[in-house]
N, C-alpha and C positions, 0 to 999 in steps of 0.2 A: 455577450448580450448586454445591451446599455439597459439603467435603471426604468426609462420608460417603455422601451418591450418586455423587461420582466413584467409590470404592473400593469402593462394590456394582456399580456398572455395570462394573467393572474382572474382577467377579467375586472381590475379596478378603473379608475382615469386618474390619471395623476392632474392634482389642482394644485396650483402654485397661488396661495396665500401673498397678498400683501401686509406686510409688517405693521402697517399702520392701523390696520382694520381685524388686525387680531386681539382677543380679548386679554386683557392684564390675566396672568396667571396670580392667584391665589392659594394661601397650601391651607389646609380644612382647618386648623386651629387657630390662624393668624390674629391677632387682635384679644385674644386672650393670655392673659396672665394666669401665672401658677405659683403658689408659694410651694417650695419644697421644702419641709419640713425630715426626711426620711433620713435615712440610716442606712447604710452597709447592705450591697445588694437589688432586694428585689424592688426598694423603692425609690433607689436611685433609677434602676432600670426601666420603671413605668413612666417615670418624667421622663427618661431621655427618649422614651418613645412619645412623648408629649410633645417636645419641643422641637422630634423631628418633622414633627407633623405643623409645625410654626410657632406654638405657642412659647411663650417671652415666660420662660422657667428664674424661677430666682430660688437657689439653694442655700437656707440659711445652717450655717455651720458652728456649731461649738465653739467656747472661746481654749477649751482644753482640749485643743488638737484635733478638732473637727469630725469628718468623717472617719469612721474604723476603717474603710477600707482604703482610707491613705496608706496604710499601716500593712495592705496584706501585699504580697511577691504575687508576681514578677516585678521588676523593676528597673524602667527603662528611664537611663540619661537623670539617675534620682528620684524618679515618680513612679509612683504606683500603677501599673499599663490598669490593671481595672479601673480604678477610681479615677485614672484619663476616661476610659471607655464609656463609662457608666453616666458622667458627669459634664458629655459634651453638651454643646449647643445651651448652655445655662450661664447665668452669672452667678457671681457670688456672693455672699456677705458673713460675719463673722459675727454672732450676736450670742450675748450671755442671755436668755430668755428668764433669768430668775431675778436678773436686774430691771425695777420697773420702766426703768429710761428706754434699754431694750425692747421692753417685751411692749412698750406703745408706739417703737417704730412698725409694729410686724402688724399691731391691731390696727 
């Protein structure tokens, strides 16, 4: 059975969209920015659902060795598979926030 007699026996009509007149796909967050501020876990995991959702995450880290959960196992190819997992779709930066130089790139 070809895909246009399933979708008439379905009772649909199949409509062939022109590419041109379709509207730009958009993801719900896009255009916002997020400072990540978190820690090991459940706040890295709320951004990464942040930024899968579009928004432009920025994870500021430690200048003594960042996030803890670099630090926790498993560990794949030398990197910590959570703190991959937890920390995608973000950039990064490395800031002493007790330093005032620092702490007025972030204000």
């Amino acid at each position: 059975m070809s895909f246009r007699e399933l979708t008439a026996r379905a009772g649909r009509t199949l409509v062939w969209l022109n590419p041109q007149e379709e509207p730009a796909t958009t993801m719900a967050l896009e255009g916002l920015v997020v400072l990540d501020l978190t820690n090991f876990l459940s706040g890295p995991y709320c951004t990464m659902l942040l930024g899968d959702m579009g928004a432009d995450v920025i994870k500021v880290e430690r200048t003594d060795g960042g996030d803890d959960s670099r630090r926790m196992p498993p560990f794949f190819e030398g990197r910590s598979a959570n703190f991959s997992r937890f920390n995608r779709n973000k950039r990064r930066i490395t800031l002493n926030l007790k330093d005032p130089a620092d702490l007025e790139t972030v204000c």
